[in-house]
mmCIF file of the C-alpha atoms, coordinates in Angstrom:
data_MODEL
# 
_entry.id   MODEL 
# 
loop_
_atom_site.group_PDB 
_atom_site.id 
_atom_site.type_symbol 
_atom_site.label_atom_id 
_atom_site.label_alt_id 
_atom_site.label_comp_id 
_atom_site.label_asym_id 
_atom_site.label_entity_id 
_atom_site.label_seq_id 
_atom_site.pdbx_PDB_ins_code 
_atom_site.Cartn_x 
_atom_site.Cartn_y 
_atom_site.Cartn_z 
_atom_site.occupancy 
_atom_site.B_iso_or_equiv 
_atom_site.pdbx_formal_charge 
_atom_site.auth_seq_id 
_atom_site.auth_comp_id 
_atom_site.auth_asym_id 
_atom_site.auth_atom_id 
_atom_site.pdbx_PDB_model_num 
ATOM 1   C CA . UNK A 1 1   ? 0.000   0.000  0.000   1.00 0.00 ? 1   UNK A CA 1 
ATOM 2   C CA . UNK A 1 2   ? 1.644   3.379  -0.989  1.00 0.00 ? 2   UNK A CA 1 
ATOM 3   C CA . UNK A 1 3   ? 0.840   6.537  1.112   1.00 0.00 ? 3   UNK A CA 1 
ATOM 4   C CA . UNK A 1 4   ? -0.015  9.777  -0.105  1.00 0.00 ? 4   UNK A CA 1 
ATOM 5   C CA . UNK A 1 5   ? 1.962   12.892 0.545   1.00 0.00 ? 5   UNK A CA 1 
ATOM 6   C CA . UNK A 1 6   ? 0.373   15.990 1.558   1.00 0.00 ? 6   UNK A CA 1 
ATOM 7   C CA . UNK A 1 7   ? -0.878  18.326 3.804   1.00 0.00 ? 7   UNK A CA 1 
ATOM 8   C CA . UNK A 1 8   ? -3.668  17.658 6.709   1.00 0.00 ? 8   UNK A CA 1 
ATOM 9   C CA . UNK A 1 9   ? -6.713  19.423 6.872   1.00 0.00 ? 9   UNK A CA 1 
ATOM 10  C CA . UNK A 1 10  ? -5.566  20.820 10.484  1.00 0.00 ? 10  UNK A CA 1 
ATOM 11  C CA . UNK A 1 11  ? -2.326  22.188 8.722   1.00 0.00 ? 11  UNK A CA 1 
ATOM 12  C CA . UNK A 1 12  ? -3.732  23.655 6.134   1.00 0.00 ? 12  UNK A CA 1 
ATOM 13  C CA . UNK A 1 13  ? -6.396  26.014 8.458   1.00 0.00 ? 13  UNK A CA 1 
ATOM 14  C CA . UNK A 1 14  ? -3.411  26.832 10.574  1.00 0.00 ? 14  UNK A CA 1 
ATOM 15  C CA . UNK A 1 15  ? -1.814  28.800 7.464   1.00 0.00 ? 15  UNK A CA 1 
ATOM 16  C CA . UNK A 1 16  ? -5.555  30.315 6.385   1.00 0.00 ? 16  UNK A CA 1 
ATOM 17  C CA . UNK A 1 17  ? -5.654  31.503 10.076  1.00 0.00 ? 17  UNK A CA 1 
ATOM 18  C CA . UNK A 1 18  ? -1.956  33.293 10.157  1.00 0.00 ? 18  UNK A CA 1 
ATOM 19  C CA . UNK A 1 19  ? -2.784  34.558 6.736   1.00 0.00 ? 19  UNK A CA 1 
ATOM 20  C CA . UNK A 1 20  ? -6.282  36.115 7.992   1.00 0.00 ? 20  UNK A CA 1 
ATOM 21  C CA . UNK A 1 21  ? -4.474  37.691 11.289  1.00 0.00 ? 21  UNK A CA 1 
ATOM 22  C CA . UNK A 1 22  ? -1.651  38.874 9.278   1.00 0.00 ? 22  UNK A CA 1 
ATOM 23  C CA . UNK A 1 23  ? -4.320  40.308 6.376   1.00 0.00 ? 23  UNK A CA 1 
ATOM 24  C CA . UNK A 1 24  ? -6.262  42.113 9.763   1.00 0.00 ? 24  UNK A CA 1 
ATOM 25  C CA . UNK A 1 25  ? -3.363  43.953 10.794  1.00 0.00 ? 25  UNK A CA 1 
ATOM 26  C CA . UNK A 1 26  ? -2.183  44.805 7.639   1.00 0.00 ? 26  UNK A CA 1 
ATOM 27  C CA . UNK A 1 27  ? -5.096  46.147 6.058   1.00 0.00 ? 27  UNK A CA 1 
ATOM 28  C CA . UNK A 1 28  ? -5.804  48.907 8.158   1.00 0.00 ? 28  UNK A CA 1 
ATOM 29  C CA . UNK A 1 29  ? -1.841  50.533 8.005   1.00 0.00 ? 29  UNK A CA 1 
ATOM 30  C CA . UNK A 1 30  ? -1.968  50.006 4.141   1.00 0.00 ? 30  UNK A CA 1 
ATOM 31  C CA . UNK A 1 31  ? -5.521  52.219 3.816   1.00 0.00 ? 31  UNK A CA 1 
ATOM 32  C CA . UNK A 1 32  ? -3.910  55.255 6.272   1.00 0.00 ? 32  UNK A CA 1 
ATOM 33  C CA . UNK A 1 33  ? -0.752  54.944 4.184   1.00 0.00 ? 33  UNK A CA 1 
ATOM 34  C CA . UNK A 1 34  ? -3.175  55.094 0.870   1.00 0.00 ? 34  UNK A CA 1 
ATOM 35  C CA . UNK A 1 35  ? -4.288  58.526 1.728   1.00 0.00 ? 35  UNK A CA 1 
ATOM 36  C CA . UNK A 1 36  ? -1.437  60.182 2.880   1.00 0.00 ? 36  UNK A CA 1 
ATOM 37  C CA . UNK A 1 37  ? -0.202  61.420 -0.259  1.00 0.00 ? 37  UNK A CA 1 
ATOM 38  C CA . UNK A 1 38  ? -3.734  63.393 -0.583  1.00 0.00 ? 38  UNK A CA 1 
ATOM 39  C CA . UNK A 1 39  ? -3.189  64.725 3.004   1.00 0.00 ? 39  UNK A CA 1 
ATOM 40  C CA . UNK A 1 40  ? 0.427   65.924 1.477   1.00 0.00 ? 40  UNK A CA 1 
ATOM 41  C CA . UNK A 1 41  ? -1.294  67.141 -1.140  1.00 0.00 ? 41  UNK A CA 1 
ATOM 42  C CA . UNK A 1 42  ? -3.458  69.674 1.137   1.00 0.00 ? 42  UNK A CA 1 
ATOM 43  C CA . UNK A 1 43  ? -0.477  71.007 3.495   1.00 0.00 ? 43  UNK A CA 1 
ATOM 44  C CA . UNK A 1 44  ? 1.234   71.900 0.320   1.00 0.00 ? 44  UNK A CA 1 
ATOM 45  C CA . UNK A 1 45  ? -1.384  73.581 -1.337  1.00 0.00 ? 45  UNK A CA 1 
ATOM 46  C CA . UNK A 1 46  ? -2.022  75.310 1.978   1.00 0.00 ? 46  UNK A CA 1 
ATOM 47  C CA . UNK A 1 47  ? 1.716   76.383 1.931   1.00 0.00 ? 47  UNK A CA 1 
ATOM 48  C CA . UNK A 1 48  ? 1.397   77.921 -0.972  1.00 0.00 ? 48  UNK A CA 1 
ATOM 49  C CA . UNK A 1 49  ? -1.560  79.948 -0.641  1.00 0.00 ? 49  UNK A CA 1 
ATOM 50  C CA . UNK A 1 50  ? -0.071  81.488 2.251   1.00 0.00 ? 50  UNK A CA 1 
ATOM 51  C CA . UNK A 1 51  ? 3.355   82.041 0.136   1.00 0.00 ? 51  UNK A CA 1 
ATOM 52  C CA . UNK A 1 52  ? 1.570   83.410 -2.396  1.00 0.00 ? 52  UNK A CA 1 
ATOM 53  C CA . UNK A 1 53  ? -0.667  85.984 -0.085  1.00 0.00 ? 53  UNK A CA 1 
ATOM 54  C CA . UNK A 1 54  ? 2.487   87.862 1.158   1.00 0.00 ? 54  UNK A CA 1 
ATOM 55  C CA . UNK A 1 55  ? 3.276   89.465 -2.682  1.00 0.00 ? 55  UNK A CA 1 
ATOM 56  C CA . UNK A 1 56  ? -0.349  89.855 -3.672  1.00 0.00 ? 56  UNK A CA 1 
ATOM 57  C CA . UNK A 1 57  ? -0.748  91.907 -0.618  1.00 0.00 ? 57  UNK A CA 1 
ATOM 58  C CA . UNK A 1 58  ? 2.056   93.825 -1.458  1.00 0.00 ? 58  UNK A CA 1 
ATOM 59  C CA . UNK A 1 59  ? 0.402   94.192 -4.721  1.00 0.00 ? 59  UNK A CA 1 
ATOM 60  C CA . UNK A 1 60  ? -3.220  95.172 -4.292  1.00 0.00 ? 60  UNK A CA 1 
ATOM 61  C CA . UNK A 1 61  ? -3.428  96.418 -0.292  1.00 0.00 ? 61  UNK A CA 1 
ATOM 62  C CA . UNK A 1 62  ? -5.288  93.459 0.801   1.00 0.00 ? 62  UNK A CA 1 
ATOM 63  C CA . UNK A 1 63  ? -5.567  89.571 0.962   1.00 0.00 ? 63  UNK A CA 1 
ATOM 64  C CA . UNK A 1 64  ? -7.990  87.949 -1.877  1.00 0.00 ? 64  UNK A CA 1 
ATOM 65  C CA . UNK A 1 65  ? -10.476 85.414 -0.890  1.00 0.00 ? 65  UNK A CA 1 
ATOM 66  C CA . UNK A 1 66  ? -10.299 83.795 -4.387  1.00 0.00 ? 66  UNK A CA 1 
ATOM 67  C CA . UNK A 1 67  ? -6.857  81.248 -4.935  1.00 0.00 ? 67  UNK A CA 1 
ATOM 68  C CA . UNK A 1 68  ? -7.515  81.455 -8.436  1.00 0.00 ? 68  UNK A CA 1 
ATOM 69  C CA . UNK A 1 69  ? -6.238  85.080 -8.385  1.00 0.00 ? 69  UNK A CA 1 
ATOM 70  C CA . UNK A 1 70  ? -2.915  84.340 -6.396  1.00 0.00 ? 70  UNK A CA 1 
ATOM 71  C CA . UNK A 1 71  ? -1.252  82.554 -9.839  1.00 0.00 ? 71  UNK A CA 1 
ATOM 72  C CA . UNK A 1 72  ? -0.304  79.326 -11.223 1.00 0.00 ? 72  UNK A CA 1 
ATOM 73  C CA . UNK A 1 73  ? 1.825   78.163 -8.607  1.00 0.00 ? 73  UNK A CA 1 
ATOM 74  C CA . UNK A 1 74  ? -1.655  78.215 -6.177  1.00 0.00 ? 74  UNK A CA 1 
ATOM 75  C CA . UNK A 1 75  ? -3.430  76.782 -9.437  1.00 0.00 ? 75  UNK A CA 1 
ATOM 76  C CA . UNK A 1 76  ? -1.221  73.889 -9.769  1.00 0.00 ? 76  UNK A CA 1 
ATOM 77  C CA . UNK A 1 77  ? -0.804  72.544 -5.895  1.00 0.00 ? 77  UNK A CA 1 
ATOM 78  C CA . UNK A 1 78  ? -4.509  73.430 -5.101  1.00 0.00 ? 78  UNK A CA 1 
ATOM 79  C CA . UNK A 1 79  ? -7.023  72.569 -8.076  1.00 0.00 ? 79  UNK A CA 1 
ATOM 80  C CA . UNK A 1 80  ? -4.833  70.805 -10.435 1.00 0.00 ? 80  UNK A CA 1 
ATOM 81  C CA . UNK A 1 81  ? -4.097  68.480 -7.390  1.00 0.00 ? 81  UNK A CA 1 
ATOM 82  C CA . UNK A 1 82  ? -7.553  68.207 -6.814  1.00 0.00 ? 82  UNK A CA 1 
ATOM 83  C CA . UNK A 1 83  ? -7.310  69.746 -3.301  1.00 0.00 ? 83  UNK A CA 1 
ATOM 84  C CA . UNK A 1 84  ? -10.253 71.790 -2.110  1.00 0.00 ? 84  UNK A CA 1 
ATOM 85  C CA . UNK A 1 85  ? -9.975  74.726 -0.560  1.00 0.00 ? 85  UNK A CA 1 
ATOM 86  C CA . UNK A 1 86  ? -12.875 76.100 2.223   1.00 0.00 ? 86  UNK A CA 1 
ATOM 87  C CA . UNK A 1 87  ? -13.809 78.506 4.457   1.00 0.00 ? 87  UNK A CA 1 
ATOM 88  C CA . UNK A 1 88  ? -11.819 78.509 7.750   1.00 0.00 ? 88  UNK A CA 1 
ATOM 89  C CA . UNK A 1 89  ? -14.559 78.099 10.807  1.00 0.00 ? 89  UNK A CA 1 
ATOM 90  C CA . UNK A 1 90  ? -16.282 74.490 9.117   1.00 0.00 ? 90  UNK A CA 1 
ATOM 91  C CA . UNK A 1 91  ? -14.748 71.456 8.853   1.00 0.00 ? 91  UNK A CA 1 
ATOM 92  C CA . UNK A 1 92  ? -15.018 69.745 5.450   1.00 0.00 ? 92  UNK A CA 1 
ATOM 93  C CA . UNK A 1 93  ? -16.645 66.661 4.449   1.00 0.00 ? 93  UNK A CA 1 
ATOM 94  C CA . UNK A 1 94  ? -15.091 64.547 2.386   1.00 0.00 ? 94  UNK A CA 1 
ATOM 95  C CA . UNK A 1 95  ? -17.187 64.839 -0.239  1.00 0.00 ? 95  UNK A CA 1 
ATOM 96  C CA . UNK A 1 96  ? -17.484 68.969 -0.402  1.00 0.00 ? 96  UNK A CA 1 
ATOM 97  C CA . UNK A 1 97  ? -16.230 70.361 -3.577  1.00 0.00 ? 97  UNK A CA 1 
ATOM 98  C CA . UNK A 1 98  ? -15.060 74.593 -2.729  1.00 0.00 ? 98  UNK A CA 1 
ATOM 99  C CA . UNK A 1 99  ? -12.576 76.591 -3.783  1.00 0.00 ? 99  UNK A CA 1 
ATOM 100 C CA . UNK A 1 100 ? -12.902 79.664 -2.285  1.00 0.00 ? 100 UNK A CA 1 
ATOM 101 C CA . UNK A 1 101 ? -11.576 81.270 1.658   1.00 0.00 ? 101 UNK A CA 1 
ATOM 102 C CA . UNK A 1 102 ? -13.521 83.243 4.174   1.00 0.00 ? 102 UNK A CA 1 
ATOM 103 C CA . UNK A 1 103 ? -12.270 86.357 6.261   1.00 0.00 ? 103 UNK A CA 1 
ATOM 104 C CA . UNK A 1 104 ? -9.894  87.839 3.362   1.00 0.00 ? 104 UNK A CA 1 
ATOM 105 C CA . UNK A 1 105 ? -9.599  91.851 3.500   1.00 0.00 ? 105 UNK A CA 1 
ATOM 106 C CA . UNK A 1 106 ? -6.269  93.875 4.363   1.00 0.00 ? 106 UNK A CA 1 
ATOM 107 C CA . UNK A 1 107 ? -5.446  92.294 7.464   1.00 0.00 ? 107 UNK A CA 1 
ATOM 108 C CA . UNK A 1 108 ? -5.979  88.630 7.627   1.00 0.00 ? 108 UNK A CA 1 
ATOM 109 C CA . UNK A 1 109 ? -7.392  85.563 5.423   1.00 0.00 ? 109 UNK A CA 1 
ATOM 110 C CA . UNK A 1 110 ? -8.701  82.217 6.719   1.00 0.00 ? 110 UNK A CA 1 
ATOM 111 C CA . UNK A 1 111 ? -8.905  79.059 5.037   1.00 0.00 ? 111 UNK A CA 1 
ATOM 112 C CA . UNK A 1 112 ? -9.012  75.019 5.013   1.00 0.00 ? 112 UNK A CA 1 
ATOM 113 C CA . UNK A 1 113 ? -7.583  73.233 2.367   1.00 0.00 ? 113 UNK A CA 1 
ATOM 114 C CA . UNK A 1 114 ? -8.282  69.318 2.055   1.00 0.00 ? 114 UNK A CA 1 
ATOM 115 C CA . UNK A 1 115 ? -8.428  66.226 -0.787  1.00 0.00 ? 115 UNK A CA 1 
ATOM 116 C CA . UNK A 1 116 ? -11.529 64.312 -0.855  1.00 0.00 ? 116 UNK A CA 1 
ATOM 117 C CA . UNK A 1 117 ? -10.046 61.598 -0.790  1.00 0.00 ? 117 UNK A CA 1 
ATOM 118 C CA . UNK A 1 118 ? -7.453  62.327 2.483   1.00 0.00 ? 118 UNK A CA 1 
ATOM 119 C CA . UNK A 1 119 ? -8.306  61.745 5.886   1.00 0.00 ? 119 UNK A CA 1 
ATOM 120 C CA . UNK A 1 120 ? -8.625  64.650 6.687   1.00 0.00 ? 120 UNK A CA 1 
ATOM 121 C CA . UNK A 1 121 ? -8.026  68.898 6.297   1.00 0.00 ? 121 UNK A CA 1 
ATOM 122 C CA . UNK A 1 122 ? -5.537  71.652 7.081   1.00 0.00 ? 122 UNK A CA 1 
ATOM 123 C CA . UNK A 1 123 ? -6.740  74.761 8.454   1.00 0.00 ? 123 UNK A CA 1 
ATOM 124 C CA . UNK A 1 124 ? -5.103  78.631 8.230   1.00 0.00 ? 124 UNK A CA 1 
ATOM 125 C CA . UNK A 1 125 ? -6.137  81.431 10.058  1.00 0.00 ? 125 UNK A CA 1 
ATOM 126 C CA . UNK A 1 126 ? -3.695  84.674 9.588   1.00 0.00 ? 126 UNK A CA 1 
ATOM 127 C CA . UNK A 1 127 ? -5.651  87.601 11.607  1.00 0.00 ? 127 UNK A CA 1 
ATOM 128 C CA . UNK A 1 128 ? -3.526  90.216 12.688  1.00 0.00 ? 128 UNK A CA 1 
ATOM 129 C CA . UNK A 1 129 ? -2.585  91.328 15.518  1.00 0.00 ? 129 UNK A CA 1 
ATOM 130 C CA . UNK A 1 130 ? -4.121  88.370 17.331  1.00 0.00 ? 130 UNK A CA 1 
ATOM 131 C CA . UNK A 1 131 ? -3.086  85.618 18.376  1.00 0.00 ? 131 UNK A CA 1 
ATOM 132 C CA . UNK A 1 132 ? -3.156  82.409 16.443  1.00 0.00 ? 132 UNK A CA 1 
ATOM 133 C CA . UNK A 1 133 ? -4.330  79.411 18.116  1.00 0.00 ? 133 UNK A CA 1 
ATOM 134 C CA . UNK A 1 134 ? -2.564  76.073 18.254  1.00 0.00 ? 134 UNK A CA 1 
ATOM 135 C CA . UNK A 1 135 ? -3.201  74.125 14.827  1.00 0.00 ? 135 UNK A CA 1 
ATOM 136 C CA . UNK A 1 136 ? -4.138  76.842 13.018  1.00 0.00 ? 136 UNK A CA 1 
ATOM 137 C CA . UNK A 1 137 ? -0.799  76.780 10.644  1.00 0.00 ? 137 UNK A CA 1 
ATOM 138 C CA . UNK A 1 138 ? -0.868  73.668 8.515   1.00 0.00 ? 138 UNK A CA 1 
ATOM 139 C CA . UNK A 1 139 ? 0.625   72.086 11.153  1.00 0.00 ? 139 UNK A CA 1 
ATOM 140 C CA . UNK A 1 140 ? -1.978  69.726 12.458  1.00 0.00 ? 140 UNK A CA 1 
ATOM 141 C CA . UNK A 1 141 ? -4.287  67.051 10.143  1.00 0.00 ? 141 UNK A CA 1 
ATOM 142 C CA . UNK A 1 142 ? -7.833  67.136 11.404  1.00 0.00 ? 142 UNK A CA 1 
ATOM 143 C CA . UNK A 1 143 ? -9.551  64.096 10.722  1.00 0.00 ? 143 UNK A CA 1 
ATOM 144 C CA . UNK A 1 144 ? -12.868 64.068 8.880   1.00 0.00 ? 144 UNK A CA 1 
# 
């Protein structure tokens, strides 16, 4: 009588059940890393709308409320990134499709700038002479 070589039925769920607790871990970190790039996306087209402010000020007397008039550097890391750009005091859904700022006039200018498809938004707020509170500066992700 010749015997068959294989695996058993008990070996063969052992490997299904590392692969399914190695899959369950995985997953999640591989999504969040999916999305960061969009997230990347916002801070930079954040960055330059603030960069961009400075000589249009300069220019005109006071801070514009539209991006589209601040050039095609603002152009090209805002809308032809897809990022969205809102008004300051609301956080953004992912699904809201803006692109203009709130509170622009010779002093300050307020804005959030996000990707749909992020995790979440940047926000700006430039008022002069106040204050600005923590996370205001691109320099905290708020999560959807």
């Amino acid at each position: 009588m010749t015997r068959m070589q294989g695996f058993t039925l008990i070996e063969l769920l052992v490997v299904i059940a590392i692969i399914g607790v190695l899959a369950a871990i995985l997953l999640p970190t591989f999504s969040s890393a999916q999305k960061k790039p969009y997230d990347v996306a916002a801070q930079q087209c954040g960055r330059a709308i603030v960069a961009a402010q400075i000589p249009y000020r300069a220019g005109t007397g006071s801070y514009t409320s539209d991006p589209a008039q601040l050039g095609p550097d603002v152009a090209e890391a805002c809308r032809d990134a897809g990022v969205q750009v809102g008004v300051h005091n609301t956080a953004p859904a992912a699904a809201t499709s803006a692109y203009l700022m709130s509170g622009a006039d010779a002093n300050s200018f307020a804005f959030t700038a996000f990707h749909p498809r992020g995790s979440g938004f940047y926000r700006y707020w430039n008022v002069s002479p106040a204050p600005i509170a923590e996370g205001n500066r691109l320099n905290t992700l708020f999560p959807y």
